[in-house]
N, C-alpha and C positions, 0 to 999 in steps of 0.2 A: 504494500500500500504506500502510495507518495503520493504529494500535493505540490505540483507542478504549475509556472506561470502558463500565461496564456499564447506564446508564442510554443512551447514546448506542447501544450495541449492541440492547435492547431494542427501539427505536422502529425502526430499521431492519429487524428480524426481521420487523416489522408491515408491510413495505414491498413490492408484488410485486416479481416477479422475481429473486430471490435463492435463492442456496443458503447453506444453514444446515450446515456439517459440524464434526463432532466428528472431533478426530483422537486422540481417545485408542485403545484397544485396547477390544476389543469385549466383557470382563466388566465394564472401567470402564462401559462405556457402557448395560450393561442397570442395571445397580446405582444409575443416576440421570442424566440427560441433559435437555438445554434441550427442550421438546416441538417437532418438526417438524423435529430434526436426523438429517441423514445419517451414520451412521457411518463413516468411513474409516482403518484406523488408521496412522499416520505412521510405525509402525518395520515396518509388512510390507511386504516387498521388492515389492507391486505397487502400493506407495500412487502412483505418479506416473502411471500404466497406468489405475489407476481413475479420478484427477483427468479425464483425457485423454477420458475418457466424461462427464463434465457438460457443460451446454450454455454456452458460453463467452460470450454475451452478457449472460449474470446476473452481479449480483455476489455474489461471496461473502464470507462472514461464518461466520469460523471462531475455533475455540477447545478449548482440553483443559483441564486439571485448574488450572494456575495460569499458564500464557501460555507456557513456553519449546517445547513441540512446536509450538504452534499458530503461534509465532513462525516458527519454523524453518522450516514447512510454506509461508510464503507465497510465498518465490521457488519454490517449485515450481506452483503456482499460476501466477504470474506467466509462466513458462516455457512453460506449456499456452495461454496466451494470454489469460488473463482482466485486466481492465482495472481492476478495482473490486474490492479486497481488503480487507476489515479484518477486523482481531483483536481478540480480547478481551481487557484488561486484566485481568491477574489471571486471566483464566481459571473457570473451575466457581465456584474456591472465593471468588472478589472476586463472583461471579454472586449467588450463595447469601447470601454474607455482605452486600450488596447490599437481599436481599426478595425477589428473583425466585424462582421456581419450580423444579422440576423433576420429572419423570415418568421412569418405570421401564418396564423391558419386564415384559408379562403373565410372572409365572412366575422370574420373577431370583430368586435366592440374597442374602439380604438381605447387607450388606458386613459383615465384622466389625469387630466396635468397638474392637477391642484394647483397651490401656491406660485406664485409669478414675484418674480424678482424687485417689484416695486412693492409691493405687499408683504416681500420677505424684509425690503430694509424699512420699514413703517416698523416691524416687529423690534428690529434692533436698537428704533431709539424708542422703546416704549419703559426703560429701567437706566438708570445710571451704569448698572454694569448688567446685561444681559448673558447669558449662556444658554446656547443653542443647541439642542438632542437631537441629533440626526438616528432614527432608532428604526427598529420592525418589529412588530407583535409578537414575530418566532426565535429573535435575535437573542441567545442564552446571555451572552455578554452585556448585551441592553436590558436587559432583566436585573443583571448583577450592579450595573450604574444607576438603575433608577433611585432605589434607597440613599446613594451615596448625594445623588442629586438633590433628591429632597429636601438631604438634610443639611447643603450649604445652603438651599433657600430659605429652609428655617431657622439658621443659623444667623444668618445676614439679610435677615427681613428690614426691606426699604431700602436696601441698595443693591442684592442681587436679584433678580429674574429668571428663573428658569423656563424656557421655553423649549416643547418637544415638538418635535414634527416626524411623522412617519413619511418616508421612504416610499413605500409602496403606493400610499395614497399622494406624493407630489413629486413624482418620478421627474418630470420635465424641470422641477427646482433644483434637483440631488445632481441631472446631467449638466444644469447650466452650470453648477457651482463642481462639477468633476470631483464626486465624491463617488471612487468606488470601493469603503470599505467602511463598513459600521460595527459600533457606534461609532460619531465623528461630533466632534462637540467644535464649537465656536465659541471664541468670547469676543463681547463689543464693551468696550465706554464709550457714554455717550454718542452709538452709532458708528465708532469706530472701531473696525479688527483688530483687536491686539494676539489674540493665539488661535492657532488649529490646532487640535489632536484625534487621532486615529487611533482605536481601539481604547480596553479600560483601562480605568485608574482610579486611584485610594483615591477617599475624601482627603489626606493630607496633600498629598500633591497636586490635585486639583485648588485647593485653598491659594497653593502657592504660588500659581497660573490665575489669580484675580486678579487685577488691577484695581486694588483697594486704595 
């Protein structure tokens, strides 16, 4: 099992014998998908049922929205007997962000764009210091920051902000702003960027990335 960038994942796509599977949920997947992948989606209760039906000699080369399902998914994998497993780094959105492609099912519901960049900086001067949650509902690691978030705004009530915004519901925000890996937090004073971070982190360390 390895978790390989998106340039390394491409050339192997090109490879016989492989299965190509998406494990997002199946409107992620008509709304934009790698061409010549499988859909299976990792949170329905027959996803190891269906693995257990591909032909176990191939290898597979999987991946969802930004890595943490497709991560999760490969000891199941593993478990069905396949030998040769890799993941996507990053996921869709390092794919995307990358140059690669993607194709749609005939007929999909285009994704909505949520939030627009003049509505995202309205948000940033709405607090003296603002912090921005770039998160997803499945994200184990944005699970693990929310608490921490919390607790500097309860901490520093009246001068921090915390603001979340989901990923999946403001896809066309996260491409403008070239986020392809969550969580991704943002701080503003007074509307202005002072730090980016990618991936978690302690309540102390974040404390020390405010601009107090």
């Amino acid at each position: 099992m390895e978790t390989i960038p998106a340039q390394d994942f491409e050339k192997k796509i090109r490879l016989a014998g492989v299965h190509l599977i998406d494990v997002r949920t199946p409107e992620e997947f008509a709304e934009g998908h790698i061409e010549g992948a499988k859909n299976i989606n990792y949170n329905d209760p027959s996803f190891a049922a269906e693995v257990k039906k591909l032909e176990p000699s191939k290898t597979i080369l999987v991946y969802c929205l930004s890595g943490g399902r497709s991560s999760s998914s490969m000891s199941v994998f593993a478990e069905a007997g396949f030998k040769k497993i890799y993941n996507l780094e990053g996921g869709k959105m390092k794919w995307t962000s990358s140059g690669f492609p993607l194709v749609t099912n005939e007929g999909a519901k285009p994704a909505a764009a949520g939030m627009n960049e003049k509505d995202y900086a309205i948000i940033t001067q709405s607090a003296p210091i603002v912090v921005v949650d770039f998160n997803a509902t499945w994200c184990a690691p944005c699970k693990k920051l929310a608490p921490i978030l919390e607790q500097v705004e309860k901490d520093y009530a009246g001068k921090v902000k915390v603001v979340k915004i989901d990923v999946d519901a403001n896809r066309s925000l996260a491409a403008a702003k070239h986020i392809d890996g969550i969580p991704f937090l943002e701080i503003y004073k007074n509307g202005k960027l002072t730090m980016q971070h990618e991936g978690l982190t302690t309540y102390e360390d974040l404390v020390k990335l405010l601009p107090l």
